[in-house]
C-alpha positions in Angstrom: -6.7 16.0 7.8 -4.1 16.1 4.9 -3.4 19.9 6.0 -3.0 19.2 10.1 -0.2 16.1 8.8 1.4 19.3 6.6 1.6 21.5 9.3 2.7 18.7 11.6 5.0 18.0 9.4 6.6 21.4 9.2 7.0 21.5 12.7 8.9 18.4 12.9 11.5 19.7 10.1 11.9 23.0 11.8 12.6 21.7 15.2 14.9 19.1 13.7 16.8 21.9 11.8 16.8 24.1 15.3 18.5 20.8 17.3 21.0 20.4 14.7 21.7 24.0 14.2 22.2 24.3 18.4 24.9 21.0 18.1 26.6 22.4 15.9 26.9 25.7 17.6 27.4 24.0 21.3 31.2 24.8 20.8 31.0 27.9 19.7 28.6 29.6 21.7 28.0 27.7 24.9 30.6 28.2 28.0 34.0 26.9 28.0 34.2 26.5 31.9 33.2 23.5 33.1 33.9 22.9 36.8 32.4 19.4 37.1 34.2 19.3 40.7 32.5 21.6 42.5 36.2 23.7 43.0 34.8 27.8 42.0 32.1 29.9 43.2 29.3 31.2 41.2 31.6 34.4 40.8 35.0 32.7 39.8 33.1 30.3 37.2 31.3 33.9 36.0 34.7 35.4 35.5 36.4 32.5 34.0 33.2 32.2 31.6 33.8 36.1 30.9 37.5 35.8 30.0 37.3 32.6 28.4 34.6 33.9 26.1 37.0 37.0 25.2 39.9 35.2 24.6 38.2 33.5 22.0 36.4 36.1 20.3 39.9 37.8 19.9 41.8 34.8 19.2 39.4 32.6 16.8 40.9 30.1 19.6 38.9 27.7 22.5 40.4 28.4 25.6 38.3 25.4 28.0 38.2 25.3 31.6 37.8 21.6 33.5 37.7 20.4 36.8 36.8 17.1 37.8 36.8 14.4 40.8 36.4 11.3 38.4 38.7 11.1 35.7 37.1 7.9 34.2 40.0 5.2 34.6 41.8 8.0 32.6 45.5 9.7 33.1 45.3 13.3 33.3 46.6 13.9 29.6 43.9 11.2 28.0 41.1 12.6 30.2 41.8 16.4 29.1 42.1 15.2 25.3 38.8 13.3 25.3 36.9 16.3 27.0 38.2 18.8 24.2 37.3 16.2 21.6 33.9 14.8 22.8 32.7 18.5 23.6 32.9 19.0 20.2 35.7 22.1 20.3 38.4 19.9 18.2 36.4 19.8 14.9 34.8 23.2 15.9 35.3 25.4 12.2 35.3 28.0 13.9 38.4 27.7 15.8 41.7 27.7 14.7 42.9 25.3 17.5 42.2 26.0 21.7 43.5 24.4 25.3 42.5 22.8 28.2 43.3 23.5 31.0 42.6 21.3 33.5 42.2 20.8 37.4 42.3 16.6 38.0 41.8 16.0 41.2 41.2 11.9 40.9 44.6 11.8 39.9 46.1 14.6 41.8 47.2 16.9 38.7 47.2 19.8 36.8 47.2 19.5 32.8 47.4 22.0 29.7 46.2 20.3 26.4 46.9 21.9 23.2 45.3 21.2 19.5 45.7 22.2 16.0 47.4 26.0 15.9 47.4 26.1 19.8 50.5 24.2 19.4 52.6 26.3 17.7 52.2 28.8 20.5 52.7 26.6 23.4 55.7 24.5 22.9 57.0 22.3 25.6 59.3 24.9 27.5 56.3 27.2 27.4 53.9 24.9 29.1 56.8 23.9 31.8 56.7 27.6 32.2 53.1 28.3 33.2 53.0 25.0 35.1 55.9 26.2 37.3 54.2 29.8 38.0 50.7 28.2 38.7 52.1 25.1 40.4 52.0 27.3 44.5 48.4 27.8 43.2 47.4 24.7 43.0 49.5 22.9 46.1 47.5 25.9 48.2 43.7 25.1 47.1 44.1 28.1 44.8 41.6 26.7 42.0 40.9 29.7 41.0 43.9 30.9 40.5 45.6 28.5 38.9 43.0 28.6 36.5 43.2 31.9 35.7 46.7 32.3 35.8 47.1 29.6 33.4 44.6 30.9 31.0 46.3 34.6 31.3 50.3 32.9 31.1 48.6 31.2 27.8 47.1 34.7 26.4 50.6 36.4 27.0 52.3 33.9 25.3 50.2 34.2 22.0 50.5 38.1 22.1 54.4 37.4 21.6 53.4 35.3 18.6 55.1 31.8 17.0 58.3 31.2 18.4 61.0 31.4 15.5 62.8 28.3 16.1 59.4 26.1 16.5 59.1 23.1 15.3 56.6 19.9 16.5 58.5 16.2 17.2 55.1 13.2 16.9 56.7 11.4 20.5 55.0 8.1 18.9 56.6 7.8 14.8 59.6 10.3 15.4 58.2 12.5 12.7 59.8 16.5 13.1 57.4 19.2 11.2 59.3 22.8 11.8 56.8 25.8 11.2 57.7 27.7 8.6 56.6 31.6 8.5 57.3 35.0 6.5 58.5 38.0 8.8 58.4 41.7 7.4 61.3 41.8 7.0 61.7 38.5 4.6 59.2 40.2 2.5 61.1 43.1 2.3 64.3 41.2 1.5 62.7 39.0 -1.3 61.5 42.4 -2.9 64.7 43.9 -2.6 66.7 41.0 -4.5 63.9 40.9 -7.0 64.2 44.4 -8.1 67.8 44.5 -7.7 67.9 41.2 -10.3 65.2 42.9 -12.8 67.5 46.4 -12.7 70.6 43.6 -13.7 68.9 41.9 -16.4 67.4 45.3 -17.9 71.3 47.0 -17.3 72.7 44.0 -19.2 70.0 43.7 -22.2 70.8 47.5 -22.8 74.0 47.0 -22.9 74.6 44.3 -24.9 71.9 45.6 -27.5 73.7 48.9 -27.1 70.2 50.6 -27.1 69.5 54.5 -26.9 66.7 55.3 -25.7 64.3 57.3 -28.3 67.2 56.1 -31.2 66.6 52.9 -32.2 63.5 50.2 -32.3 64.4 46.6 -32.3 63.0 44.4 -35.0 61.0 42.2 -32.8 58.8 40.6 -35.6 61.0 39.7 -37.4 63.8 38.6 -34.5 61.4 38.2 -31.7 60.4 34.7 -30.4 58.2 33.9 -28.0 57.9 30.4 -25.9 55.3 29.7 -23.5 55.8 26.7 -20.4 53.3 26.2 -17.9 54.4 25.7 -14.6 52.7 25.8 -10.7 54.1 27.0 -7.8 52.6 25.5 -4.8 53.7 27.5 -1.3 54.5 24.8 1.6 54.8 26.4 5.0 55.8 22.9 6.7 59.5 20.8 6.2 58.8 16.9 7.6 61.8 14.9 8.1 62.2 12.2 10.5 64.6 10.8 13.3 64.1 8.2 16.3 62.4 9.9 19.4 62.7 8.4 22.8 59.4 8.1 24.2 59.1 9.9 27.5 56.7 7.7 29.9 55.9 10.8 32.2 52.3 12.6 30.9 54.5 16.1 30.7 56.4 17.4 27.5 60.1 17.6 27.5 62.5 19.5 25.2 64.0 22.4 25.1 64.0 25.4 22.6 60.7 25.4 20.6 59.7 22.2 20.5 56.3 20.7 20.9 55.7 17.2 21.6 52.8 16.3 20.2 50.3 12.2 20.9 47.5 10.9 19.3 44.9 10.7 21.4 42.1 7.8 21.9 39.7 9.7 19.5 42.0 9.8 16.4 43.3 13.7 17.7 46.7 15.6 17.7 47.6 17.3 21.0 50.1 18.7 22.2 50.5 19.3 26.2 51.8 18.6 29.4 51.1 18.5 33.4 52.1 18.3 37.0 51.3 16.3 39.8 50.6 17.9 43.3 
């Protein structure tokens, strides 16, 4: 009797471990496309599902597919927020950040949500961008390719990487935080002056020592001191400062350059997006 409750026992803990092993994974490994509106076929949600799950395998990034006829008392912007939070893809470790794109049709709009590293990429002007190619789409019944075509605009734009001047503006405090980042070519700069200031100091030190090389051996026991200061460097990649923001009342970024409005959202997130209506 002892030994059934063991075994029973055992059973219990593994299936417990399998449940919470397959939650935690549900963001990582299950689809990305949900089309809770009925808009694709079996083949379009199979393709989506295809690309989706590529994009993110090359990316580290969730790229999630919505549609939906009831948007829950929600604007677009809050609905598409809630969906990436509550599916568990905005704390997914996995993932450096993701989008969602969405198809709304209880309130008649289209809407990119960004989060975490997603927004660097897609800054305001970016988003206005794919939303203007994909807007026909959508005013034609196009699901599917509007979709697509905003899944593929958001791809191209992270193959041509960060944009240079980016910086994100928090629409609600005011807050600025400009993205800071090392090219090649900064490296090979900040090399450059480095040696150029060691070959100075050495030039001057052998100079004013008047040293020959292979001639002469400096008394450094008896002249030589030696003080030791601890110090830490600690590498920021992020500048904060802060100015008054007019809050735009319209669920779509605005700004130009590369600016990214970013919202809280209802669960405590940061996102960054925007929409249309059709």
């Amino acid at each position: 009797m002892v030994k059934e409750k063991k075994i029973l026992l055992w059973i219990c803990l593994v299936f417990l471990l399998l449940l919470t092993t397959g939650m935690g994974a549900f963001a990582s490994s299950g689809s990305q496309v949900f089309d809770e509106a009925g808009l694709l076929s079996e083949d379009q949600i199979a393709d989506l599902v295809q690309k989706t799950n590529t994009l993110r395998e090359k990316y580290k990034m969730n790229f999630v597919v919505v549609t939906t006829n009831d948007a829950q008392g929600k604007s677009a912007r809050e609905y598409a927020d809630d969906f990436y939070m509550d599916h568990g893809f905005y704390d997914d470790g996995e993932a450096k950040g993701g989008a969602t794109f969405l198809i709304d049709m209880d309130n008649r709009e289209i809407y990119i949500s960004t989060a975490h590293d997603m927004i660097y990429y897609m800054t305001d002007d970016r988003i206005e961008s794919v939303l203007d190619t994909e807007y026909p789409y959508i005013k034609a019944d196009e699901y599917y390719k509007c979709l697509s075509g905003m899944v593929d605009a958001t791809q191209k734009y992270m193959d041509k990487g960060i944009p240079s001047d980016q910086y994100t503006v928090n629409t609600e405090t005011g807050e600025i935080t400009r993205y800071l980042s090392l090219r090649p070519i900064d490296w090979v700069i900040a090399v450059g002056a480095a040696l150029i200031l060691a070959g100075s100091v050495c030039g001057f030190t052998v100079g004013r020592y008047k040293l020959k090389w292979g001639s002469y051996t400096y008394p450094y026991k008896q002249k030589g001191r030696l003080n030791l200061t601890n110090q830490s460097d600690h590498f920021t990649n992020q500048v904060v400062t802060q100015r008054h923001i007019p809050k735009n009342d319209d669920s779509g970024g605005s700004g130009g350059g590369g600016m990214s409005s970013t919202h809280t959202s209802s669960g405590g997130g940061t996102f960054g997006g925007g929409g249309r209506g059709f």
